[in-house]
C-alpha positions, 0 to 999 in steps of 0.5 A: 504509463509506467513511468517511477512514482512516489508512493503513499505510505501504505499502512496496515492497522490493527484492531486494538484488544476487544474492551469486552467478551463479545457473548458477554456484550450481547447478554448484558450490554444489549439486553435491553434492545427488545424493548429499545428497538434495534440495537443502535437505538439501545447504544444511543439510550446507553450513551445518554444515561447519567450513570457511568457504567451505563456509558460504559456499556454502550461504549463497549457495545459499540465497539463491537456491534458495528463490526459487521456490515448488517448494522452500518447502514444503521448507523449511519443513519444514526446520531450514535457517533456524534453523541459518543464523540461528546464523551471523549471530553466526558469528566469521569477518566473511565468513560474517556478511555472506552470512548476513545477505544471504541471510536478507534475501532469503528475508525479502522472498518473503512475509509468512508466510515472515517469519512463519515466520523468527521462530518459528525464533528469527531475531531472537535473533542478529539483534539480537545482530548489530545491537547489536554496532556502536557509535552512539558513533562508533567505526565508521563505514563506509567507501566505496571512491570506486573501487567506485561508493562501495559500503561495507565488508563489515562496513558492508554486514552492518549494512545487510542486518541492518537490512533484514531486521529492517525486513522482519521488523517490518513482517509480525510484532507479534512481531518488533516487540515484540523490537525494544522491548526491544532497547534499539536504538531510541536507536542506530537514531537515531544512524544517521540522520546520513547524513554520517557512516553513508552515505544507504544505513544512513541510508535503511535505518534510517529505513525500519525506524523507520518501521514500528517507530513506527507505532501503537507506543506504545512507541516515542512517549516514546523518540522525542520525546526525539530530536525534535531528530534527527529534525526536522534531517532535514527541512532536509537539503540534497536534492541526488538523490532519495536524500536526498529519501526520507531526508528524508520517511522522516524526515517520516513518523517525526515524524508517527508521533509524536504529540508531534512532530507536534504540534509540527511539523506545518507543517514536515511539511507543508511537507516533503510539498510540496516532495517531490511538486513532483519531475516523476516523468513526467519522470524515468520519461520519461527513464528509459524512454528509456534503458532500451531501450539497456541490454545484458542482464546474463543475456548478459554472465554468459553470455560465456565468459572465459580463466580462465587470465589469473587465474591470478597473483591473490591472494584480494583481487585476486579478491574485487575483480575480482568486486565490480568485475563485480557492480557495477549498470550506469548503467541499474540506478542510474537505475533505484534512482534514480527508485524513490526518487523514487517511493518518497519521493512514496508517502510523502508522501502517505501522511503526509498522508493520516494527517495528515487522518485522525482517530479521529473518522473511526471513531465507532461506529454508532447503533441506528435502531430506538431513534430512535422514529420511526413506520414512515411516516417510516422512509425518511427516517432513510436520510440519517442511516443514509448518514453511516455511508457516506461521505455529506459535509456541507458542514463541515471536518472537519480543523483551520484550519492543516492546510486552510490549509496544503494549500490555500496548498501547492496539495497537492490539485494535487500529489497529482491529478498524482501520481494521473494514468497515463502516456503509453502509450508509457512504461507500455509499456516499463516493462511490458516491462523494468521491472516493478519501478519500475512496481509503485511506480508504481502504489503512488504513484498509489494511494496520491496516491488514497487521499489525495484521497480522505480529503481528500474526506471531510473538506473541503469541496467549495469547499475541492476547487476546487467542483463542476465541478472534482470533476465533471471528475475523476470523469469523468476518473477514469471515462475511465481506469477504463473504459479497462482498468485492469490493478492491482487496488489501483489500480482500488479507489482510483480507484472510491473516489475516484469515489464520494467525489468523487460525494458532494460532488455530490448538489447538482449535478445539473445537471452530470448533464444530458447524462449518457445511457443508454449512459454509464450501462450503461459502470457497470452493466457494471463492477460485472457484470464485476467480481469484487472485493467492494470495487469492486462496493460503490465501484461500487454506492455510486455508482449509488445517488448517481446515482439521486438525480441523474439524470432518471426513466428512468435511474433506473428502469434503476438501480434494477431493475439494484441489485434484479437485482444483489442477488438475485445478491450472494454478500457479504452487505457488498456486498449491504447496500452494494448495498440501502443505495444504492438505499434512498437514492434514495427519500430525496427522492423517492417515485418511485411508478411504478417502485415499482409498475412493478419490483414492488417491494415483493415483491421488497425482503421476498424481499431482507430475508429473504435478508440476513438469512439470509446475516447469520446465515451470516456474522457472524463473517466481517463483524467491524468490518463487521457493525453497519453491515450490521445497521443496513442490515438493520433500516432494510430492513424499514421501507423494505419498509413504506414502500414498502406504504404508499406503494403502497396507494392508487397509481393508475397511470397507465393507457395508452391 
């Protein structure tokens, strides 16, 4: 409940460049599905055909039919994966590359997609595939300077094989316990030297360490004996953003690592620093602006040519011609170009956010019905029972170096820019042209939250700049909230953030004074129209520290509004969340007439037995959630005697 958490590297991936002219896909490569059946069954007949182009085709069919969800099921249903795997190691080069490329595309739609992959033995040919090129030095690419220094065919098939094994690692502990005993980790190192195998394997590879090093044990040994690999990336000369996402992917690996990070921490944190000082606002301004005067490919793919004049080519002239028209725009490179810039800043703050997280953070709850303490005292074992959610001591809870190392490095800065939206102007053109880039936008912003946020929870508030400075971004994380938040991963790290930045000030209520009824009906609204059970609870959490802040009034209206939300509450988490927030509220004060003015007492027994009810219901659903919401539960039914006590010989005040 609250408490800082290392996080998943969180990746964003994109589609490799189309193989093939969709309307000319369904002209040519599906013609013959009318008298095949469906189209899948076209594709399997395709595979299975002796002549190379005809495997070609179907490759490229598939690639693109199953972009859709109309032909999944079908798919599924199919032997189509399986028989397209086996062609990974087919003799002809040509056939190799478009099997690779098409499974690297179905590999990216989903997760159970990937799952499913490997049930149908994908890896076996996969890693038969990638075991046939050589770390030694005896192949490298090679880059054609007239073709936007684009590599080989057999380069590109090792690239796409890696992508897909990245892809693949990333949804299945299957996949990465294959790739443990693959014997590539040692290999995978050696592709890191991107002046010998290109930034493009180089940035591949370290994505795909990236995954398979992150809680794998399995990994640490191999990987410290490359220590000194790895850490000379994090000196590389950054000259665009693409050796800048190497160099962090690099610096996330090396965290991974206990050994390595140990050892070269500051060096990581140095790395993290040096990353989010890039002006993002400015390469997306930049980017947005000319985004507008990009032509669309769909019209150029549309335009009708003579045919006649290709007549004369060879099969090369042809094959070049088509790589020449394929080639990305100066948009479309800008656009990969800023996307790393994102990508690498997410990084660094997630490699910062595990570097202040410890398994400390994860302690398991204790049992308050063993403290001994009498019925009376009851309600004051709530502050104890908040340590399990979130509430902060004025204590360091991350090692002298680190807290010095982000304070020097000024990160907590760096990290609130990285989290600010943008200018509206912007957003707005790359809602309409540029989905993409904004989707690792919003990971960045989320993730530069989810960083601040662990920060919260283990510095103090003078190491966060002091009271008012979190005063102000909590109302400046308000402002951006209420002004209609469109991602939903967005607006539960900005709700976290909220709540961890408000526990830092239960001492400051003087911060609170100007805070009036209408600013406290803008939170009461958002947790009514909210349907996300992690928001409602950051939502709740916050009510419940305002009830300890805010003058009588206001916390009456907070208090009738938890107990009138928890009557509703269908999770029984968030009802606890809900029940444990307001339960905090009476810690340092009794507050007698609005226990006796909300009847209290009758409606908190009715509460008991309905989390009790609903604890039964779902117990197997809560998981690592449910002795937390017992302690809740136990700690209710002592606040329900609490409050008979306290109300026992109250005398309201009678009106005149």
């Amino acid at each position: 409940m609250g408490k800082a958490r290392k996080v998943k590297f969180h990746r964003h991936k994109t589609n490799p460049t189309g193989l093939v002219d969709v309307n000319e896909l369904i002209d040519q490569g599906l013609a013959g599905s009318a008298k095949s059946g469906t189209p899948i069954e076209a594709i399997v007949e395709q595979l299975e055909a002796v002549v190379t182009e005809e495997k070609i085709c179907g490759l490229q069919s598939l690639a693109t039919i199953c972009q859709g969800e109309i032909n999944m099921s079908e798919l599924v249903d199919s032997n189509v994966i399986r028989i397209a795997s086996s062609l990974l190691v087919d003799p002809d080069p040509s056939v190799r590359h478009a099997t690779a490329g098409a499974l690297r595309n179905l590999s990216v739609i989903s997760v159970e997609l990937s799952e499913f992959m490997v049930d149908q033995d994908v890896l076996t040919p996969l890693l038969a595939l990638l075991n046939r090129y050589p770390s030694n030095g005896s192949w490298t690419p090679t880059f054609d300077k007239n073709l936007q220094d684009q590599m080989d065919e057999h380069s590109d098939t090792f690239l796409q094989g890696v992508n897909l094994l990245w892809n693949l690692c990333e949804s299945t502990s299957d996949a990465l316990n294959a790739f443990n005993q693959s014997q590539l980790l040692v290999p995978f190192v050696s592709f890191l030297n991107h002046s010998v195998y290109g930034l493009e394997i180089a940035i591949a590879v370290a994505q795909c360490l990236l995954v398979v090093s992150e809680d794998n044990t399995s990994s640490w040994g191999v990987l410290a004996n490359q220590g000194s690999e790895l850490t000379s990336l994090l000196n590389i000369d950054v000259v665009d953003n693409a050796s800048m996402m190497l160099r962090a992917l690099a610096a996330g690996i090396i965290g991974n690592v206990p050994v390595l990070l140990s050892s070269y921490t500051n060096q990581i944190l140095s790395c993290v620093s040096k990353t989010l000082e890039a002006n993002h606002r400015t390469a997306l301004g930049n980017l947005t602006s000319m985004l507008p005067l990009e032509p669309q490919k769909d019209v150029v793919d549309l335009e009708v040519t003579d045919d006649v004049a290709f007549d004369d080519e060879t099969e090369a002239q042809s094959y070049q011609r088509r790589r020449k028209a394929d080639l990305p725009s100066d948009g479309e490179l800008e656009v990969r170009n800023v996307g790393r810039l994102l990508q690498a800043q997410r990084i660094a703050s997630e490699i910062l956010t595990n570097i202040c997280s410890s398994e400390d953070d994860w302690q398991s709850e204790g049992n308050n019905d063993a403290n001994g303490d009498s019925d009376a005292e009851s309600v004051y074992d709530y502050d104890t029972a908040n340590e399990l959610n979130g509430s902060v001591e004025n204590t360091e809870k991350i090692s002298v170096e680190i807290l010095e190392a982000i304070k020097s490095l000024a990160l907590v800065e760096k990290l609130w820019q990285k989290a600010q939206p943008l200018a509206e102007n912007v957003y707005q053109i790359l809602v309409e042209s540029e989905k993409g880039t904004l989707k690792k936008l919003d990971a960045l912003r989320t993730s530069a939250m989810l960083c601040l946020h662990n920060l919260c929870n283990n510095i103090t508030t003078e190491d966060l700049g002091g009271p008012s400075a979190l005063y102000n971004v909590w109302i400046d994380l308000g402002q951006q909230v209420f002004q209609g938040q469109r991602n939903l991963k967005l607006l539960e790290a900005s709700t976290s953030l909220m709540r961890a930045a408000l526990e830092h000030l239960r001492k400051s209520p003087e911060l609170f004074r100007q805070m009036t009824d209408n600013d406290l009906q803008l939170m009461l609204s958002g947790v009514v129209g909210c349907e996300d059970a992690e928001i409602r609870a950051n939502w709740l959490r916050m009510l419940g520290i305002l009830g300890c802040l805010l003058p009588e009034p206001l916390v009456k209206l907070i208090i009738d509004f938890v107990l009138n939300t928890c009557a509703n509450e269908a999770d029984v988490w968030v009802l606890a969340e809900a029940l444990d927030a307001m339960m905090d509220i009476f810690a340092d004060n009794d507050w007698h007439a609005i226990m006796y003015e909300l009847g209290m007492v009758a409606k908190c027994k009715q509460l008991d037995r309905v989390i009790r009810e609903k604890m039964k219901r779902d117990k197997r659903q809560l998981g690592d959630r449910f002795p937390a919401v017992s302690t809740v539960r136990t700690n209710l039914g002592r606040f329900c005697k609490y409050l008979e006590m306290e109300l026992k010989d109250y005398k309201p005040q009678m009106e005149s």
